[in-house]
Backbone as XML, in Angstrom:
<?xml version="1.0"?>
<chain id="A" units="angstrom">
  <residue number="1" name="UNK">
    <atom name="N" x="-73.275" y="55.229" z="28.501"/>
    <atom name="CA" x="-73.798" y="55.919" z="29.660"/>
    <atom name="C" x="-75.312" y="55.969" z="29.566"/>
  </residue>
  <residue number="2" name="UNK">
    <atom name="N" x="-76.150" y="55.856" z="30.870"/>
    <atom name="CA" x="-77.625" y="55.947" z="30.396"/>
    <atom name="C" x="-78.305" y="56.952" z="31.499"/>
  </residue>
  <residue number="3" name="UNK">
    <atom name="N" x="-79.408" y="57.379" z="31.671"/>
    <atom name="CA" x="-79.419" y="58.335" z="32.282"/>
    <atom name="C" x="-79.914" y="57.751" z="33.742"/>
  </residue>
  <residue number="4" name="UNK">
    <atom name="N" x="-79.708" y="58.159" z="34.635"/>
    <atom name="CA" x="-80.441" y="57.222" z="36.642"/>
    <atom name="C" x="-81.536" y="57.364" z="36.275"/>
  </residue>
  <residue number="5" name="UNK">
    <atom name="N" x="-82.175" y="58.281" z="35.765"/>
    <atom name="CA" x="-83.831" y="58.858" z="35.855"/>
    <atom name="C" x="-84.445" y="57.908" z="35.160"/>
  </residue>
  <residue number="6" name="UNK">
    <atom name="N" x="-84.290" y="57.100" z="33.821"/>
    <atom name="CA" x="-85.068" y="57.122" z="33.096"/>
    <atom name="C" x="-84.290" y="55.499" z="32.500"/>
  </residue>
  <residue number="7" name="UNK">
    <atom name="N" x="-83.491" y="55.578" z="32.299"/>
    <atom name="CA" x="-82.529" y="54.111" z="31.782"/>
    <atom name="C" x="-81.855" y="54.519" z="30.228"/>
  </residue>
  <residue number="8" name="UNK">
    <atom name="N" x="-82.279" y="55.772" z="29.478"/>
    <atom name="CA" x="-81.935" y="55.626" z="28.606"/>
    <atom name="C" x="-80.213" y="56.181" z="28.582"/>
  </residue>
  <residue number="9" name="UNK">
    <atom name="N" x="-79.987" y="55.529" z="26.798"/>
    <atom name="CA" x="-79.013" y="55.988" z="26.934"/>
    <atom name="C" x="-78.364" y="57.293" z="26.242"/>
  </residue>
  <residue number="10" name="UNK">
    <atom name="N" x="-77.520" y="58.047" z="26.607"/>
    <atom name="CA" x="-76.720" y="58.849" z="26.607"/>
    <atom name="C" x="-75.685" y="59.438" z="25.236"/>
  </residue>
  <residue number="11" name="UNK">
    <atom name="N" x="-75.988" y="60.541" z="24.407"/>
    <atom name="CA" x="-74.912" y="60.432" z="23.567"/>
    <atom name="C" x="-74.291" y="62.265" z="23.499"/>
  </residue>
  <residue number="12" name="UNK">
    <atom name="N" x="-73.017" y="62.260" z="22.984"/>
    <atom name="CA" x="-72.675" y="63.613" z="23.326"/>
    <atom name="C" x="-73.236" y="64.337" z="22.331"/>
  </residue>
  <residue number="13" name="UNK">
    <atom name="N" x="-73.427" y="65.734" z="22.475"/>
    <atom name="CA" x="-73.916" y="66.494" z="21.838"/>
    <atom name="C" x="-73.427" y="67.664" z="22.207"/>
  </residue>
  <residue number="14" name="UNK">
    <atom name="N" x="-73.260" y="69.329" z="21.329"/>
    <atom name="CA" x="-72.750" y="70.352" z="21.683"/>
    <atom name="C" x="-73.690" y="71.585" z="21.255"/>
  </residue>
  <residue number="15" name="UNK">
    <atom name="N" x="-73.855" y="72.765" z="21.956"/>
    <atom name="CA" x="-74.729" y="73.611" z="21.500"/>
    <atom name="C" x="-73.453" y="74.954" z="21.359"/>
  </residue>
  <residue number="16" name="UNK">
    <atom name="N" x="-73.599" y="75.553" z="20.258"/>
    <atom name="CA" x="-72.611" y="76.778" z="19.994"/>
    <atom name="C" x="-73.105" y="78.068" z="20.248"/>
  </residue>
  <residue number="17" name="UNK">
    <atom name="N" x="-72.565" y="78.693" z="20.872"/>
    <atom name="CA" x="-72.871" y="80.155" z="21.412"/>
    <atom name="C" x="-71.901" y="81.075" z="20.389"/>
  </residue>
  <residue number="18" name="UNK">
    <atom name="N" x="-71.612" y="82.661" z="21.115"/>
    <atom name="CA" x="-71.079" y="83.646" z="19.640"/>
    <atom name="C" x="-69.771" y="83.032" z="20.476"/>
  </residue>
  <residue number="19" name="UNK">
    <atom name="N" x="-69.278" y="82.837" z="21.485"/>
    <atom name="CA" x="-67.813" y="82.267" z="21.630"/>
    <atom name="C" x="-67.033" y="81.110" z="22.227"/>
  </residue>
  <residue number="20" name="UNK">
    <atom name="N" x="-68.190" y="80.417" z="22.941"/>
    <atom name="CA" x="-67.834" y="79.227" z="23.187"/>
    <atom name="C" x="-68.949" y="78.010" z="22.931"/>
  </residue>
  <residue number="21" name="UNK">
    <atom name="N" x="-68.299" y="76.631" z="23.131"/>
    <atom name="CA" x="-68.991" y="75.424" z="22.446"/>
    <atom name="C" x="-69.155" y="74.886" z="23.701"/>
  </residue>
  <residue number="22" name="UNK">
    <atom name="N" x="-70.645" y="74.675" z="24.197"/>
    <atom name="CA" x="-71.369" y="73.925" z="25.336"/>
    <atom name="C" x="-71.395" y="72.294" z="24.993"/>
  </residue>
  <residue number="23" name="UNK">
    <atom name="N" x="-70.626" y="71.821" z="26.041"/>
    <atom name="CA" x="-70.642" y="69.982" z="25.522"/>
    <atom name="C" x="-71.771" y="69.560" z="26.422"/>
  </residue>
  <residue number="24" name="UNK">
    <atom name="N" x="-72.727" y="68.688" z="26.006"/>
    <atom name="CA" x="-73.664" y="68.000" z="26.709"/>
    <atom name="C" x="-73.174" y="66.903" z="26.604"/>
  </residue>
  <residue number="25" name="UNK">
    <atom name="N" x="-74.524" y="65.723" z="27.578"/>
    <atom name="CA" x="-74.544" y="64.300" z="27.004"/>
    <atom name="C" x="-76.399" y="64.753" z="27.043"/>
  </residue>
  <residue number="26" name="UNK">
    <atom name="N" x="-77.258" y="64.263" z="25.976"/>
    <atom name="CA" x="-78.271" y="64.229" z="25.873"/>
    <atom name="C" x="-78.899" y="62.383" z="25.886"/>
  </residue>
  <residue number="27" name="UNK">
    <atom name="N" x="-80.178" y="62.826" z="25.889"/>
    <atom name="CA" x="-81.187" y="61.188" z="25.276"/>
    <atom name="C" x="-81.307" y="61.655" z="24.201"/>
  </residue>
  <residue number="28" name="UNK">
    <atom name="N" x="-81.350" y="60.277" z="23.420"/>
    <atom name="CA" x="-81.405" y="60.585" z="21.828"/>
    <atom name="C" x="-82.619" y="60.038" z="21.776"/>
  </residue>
  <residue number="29" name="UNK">
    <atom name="N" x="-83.180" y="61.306" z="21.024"/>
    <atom name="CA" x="-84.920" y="61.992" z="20.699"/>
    <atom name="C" x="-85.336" y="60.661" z="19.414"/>
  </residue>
  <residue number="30" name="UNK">
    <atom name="N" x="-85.922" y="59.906" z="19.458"/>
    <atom name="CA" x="-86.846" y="59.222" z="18.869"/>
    <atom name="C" x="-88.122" y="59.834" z="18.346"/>
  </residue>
  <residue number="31" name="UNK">
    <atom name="N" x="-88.181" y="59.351" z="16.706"/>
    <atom name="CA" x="-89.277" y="60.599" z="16.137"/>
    <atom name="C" x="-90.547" y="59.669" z="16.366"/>
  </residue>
  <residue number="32" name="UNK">
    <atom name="N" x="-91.698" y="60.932" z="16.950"/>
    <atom name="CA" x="-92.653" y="60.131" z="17.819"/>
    <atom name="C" x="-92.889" y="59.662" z="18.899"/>
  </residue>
  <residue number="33" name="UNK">
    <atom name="N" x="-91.773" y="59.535" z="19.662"/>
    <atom name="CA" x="-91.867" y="58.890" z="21.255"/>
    <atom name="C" x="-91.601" y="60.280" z="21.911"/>
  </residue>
  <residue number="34" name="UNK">
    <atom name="N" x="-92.789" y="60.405" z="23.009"/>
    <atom name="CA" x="-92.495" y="61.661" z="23.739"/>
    <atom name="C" x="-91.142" y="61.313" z="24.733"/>
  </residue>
  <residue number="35" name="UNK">
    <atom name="N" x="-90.252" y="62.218" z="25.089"/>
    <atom name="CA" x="-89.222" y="62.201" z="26.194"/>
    <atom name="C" x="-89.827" y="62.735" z="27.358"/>
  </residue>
  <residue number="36" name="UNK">
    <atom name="N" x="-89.868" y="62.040" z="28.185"/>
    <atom name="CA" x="-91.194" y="62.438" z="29.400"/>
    <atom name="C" x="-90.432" y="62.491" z="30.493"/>
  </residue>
  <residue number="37" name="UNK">
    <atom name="N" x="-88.693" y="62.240" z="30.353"/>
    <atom name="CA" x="-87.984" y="62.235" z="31.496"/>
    <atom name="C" x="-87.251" y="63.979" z="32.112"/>
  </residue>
  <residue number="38" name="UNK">
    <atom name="N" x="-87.293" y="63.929" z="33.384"/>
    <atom name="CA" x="-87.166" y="65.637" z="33.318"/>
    <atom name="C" x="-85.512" y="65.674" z="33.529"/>
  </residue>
  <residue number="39" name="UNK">
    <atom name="N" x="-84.636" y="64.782" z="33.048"/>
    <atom name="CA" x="-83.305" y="65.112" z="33.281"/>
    <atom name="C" x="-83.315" y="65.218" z="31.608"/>
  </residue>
  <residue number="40" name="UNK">
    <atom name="N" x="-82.655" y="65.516" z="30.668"/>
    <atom name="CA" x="-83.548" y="66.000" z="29.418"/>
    <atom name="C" x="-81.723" y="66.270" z="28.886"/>
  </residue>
  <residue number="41" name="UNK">
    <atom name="N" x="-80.690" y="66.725" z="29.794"/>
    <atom name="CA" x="-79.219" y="66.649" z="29.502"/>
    <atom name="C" x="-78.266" y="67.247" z="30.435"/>
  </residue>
  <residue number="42" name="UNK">
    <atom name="N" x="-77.300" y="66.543" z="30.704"/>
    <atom name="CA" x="-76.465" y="67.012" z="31.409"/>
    <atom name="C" x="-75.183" y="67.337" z="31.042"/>
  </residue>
  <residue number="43" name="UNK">
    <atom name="N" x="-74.478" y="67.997" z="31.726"/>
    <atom name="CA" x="-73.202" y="69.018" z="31.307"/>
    <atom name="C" x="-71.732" y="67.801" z="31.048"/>
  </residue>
  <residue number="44" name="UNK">
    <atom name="N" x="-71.266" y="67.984" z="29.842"/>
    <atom name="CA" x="-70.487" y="66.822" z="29.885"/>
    <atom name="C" x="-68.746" y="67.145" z="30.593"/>
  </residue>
  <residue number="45" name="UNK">
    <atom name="N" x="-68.665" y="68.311" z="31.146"/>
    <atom name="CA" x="-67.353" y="68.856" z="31.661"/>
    <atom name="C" x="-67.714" y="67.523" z="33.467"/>
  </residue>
  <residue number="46" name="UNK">
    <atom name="N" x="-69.186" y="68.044" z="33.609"/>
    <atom name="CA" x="-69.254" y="67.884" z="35.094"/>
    <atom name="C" x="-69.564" y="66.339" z="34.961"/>
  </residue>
  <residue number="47" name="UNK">
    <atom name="N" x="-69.924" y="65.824" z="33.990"/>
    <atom name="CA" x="-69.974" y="64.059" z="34.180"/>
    <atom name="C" x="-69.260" y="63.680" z="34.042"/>
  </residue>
  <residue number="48" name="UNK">
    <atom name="N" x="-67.806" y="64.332" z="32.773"/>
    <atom name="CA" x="-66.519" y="63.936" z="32.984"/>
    <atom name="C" x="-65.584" y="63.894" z="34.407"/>
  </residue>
  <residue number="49" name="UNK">
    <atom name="N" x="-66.067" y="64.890" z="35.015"/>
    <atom name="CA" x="-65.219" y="64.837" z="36.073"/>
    <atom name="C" x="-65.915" y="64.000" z="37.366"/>
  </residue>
  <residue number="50" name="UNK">
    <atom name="N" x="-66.903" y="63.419" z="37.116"/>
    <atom name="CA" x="-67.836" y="62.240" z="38.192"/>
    <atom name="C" x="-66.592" y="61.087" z="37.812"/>
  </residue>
  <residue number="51" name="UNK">
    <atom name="N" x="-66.403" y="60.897" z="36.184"/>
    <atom name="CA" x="-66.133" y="59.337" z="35.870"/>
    <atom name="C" x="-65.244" y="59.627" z="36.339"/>
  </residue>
  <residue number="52" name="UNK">
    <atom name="N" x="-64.322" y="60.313" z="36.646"/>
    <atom name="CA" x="-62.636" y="60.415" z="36.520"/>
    <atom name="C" x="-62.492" y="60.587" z="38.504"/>
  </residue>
  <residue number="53" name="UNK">
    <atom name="N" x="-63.591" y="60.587" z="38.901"/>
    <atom name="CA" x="-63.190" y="60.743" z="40.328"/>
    <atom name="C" x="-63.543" y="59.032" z="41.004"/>
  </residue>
  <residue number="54" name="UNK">
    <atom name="N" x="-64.644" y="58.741" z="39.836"/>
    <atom name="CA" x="-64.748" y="57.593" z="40.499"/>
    <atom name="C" x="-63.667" y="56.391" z="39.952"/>
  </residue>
  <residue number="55" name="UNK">
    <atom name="N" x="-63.300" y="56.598" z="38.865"/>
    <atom name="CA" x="-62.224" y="55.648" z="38.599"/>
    <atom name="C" x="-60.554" y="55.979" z="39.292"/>
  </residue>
  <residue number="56" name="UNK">
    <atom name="N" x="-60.319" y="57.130" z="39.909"/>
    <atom name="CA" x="-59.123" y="57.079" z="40.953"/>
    <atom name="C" x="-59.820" y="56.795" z="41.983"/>
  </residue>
  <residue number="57" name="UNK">
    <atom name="N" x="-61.139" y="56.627" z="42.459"/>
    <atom name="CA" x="-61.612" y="55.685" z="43.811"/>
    <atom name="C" x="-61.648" y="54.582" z="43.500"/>
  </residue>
  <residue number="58" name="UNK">
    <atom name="N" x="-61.907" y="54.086" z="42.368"/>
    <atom name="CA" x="-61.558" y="52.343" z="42.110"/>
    <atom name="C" x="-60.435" y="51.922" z="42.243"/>
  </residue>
  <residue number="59" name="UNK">
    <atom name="N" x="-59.202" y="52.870" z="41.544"/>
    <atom name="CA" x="-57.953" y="52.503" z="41.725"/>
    <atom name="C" x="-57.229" y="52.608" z="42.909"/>
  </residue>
  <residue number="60" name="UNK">
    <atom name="N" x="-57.596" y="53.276" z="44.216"/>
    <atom name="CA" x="-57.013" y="53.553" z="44.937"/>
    <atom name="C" x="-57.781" y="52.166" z="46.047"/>
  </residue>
  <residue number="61" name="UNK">
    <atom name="N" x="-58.545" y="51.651" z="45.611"/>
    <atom name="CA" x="-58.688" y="50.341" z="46.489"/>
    <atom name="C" x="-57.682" y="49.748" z="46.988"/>
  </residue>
  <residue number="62" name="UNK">
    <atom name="N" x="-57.651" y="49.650" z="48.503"/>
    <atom name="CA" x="-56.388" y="48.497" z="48.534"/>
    <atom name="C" x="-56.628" y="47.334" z="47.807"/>
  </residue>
  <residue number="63" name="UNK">
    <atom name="N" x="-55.483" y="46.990" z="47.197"/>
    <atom name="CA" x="-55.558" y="45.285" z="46.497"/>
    <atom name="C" x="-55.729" y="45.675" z="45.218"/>
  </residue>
  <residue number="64" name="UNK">
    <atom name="N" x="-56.549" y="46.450" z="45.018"/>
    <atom name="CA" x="-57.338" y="46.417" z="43.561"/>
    <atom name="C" x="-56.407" y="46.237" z="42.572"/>
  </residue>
  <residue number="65" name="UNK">
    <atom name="N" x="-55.080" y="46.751" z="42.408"/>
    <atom name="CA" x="-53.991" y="46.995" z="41.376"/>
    <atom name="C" x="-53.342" y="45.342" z="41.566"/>
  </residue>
  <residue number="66" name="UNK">
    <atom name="N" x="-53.055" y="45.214" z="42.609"/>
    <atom name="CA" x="-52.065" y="43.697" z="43.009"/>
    <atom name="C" x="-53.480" y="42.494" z="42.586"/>
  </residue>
  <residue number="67" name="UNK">
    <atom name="N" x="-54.440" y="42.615" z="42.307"/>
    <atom name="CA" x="-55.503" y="42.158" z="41.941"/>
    <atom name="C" x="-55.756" y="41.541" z="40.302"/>
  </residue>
  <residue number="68" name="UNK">
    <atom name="N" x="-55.327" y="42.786" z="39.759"/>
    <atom name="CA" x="-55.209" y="43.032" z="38.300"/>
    <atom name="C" x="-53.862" y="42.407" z="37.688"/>
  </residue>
  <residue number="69" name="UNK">
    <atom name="N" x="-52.947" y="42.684" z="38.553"/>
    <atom name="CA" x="-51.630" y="41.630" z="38.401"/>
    <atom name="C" x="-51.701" y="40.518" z="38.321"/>
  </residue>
  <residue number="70" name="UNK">
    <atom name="N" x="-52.413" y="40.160" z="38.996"/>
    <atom name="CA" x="-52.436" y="38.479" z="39.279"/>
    <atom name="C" x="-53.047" y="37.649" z="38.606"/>
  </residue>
  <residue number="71" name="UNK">
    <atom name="N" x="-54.160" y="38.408" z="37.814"/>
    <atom name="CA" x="-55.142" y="37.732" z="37.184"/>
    <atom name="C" x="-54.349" y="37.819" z="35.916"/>
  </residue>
  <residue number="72" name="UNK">
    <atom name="N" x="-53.868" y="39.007" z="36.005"/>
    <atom name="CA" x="-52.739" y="38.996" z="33.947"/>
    <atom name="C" x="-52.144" y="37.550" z="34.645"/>
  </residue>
  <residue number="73" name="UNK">
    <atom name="N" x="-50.664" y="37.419" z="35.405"/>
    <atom name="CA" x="-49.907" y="36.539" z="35.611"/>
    <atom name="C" x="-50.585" y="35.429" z="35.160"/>
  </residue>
  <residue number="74" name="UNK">
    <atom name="N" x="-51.826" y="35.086" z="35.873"/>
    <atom name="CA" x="-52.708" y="33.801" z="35.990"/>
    <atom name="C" x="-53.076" y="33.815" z="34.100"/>
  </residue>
  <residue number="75" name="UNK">
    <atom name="N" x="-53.453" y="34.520" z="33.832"/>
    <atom name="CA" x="-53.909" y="34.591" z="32.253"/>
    <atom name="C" x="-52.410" y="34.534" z="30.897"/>
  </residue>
  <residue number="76" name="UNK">
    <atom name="N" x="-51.518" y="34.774" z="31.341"/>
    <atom name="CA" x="-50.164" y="34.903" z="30.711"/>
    <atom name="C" x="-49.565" y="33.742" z="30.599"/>
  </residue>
  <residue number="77" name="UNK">
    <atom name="N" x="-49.747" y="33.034" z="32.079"/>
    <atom name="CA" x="-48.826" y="31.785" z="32.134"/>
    <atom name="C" x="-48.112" y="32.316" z="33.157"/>
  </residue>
</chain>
């Protein structure tokens, strides 16, 4: 994953409170290079649920599934 703002990429990370565990995805901080981008981390509950909406909009393409069939068949024999 990399970030729109900036191109970099993305790794998970968690910050602990007295009762629950905050999941991020952050940029991974390079010692010496300033991070000059202002998206800096985002919430990994709410990017999980971006990927997962956009991959039942991929799947729900017409064709898209009878698509994927065909190309196994074609690749199988």
């Amino acid at each position: 994953l990399k970030c729109p703002e900036c191109g970099a990429p993305y790794f998970g990370t968690a910050s602990h409170g007295k009762r629950l565990v905050h999941r991020y995805y952050s940029h991974r901080k390079l010692v010496g290079v300033p991070l000059e981008c202002k998206t800096k981390r985002i919430s990994a509950d709410a990017l999980e649920q971006d990927i997962l909406r956009y991959v039942e909009t991929v799947l729900r393409r017409d064709g898209y599934l009878d698509g994927i069939e065909m190309n196994l068949e074609k690749a199988t024999g």
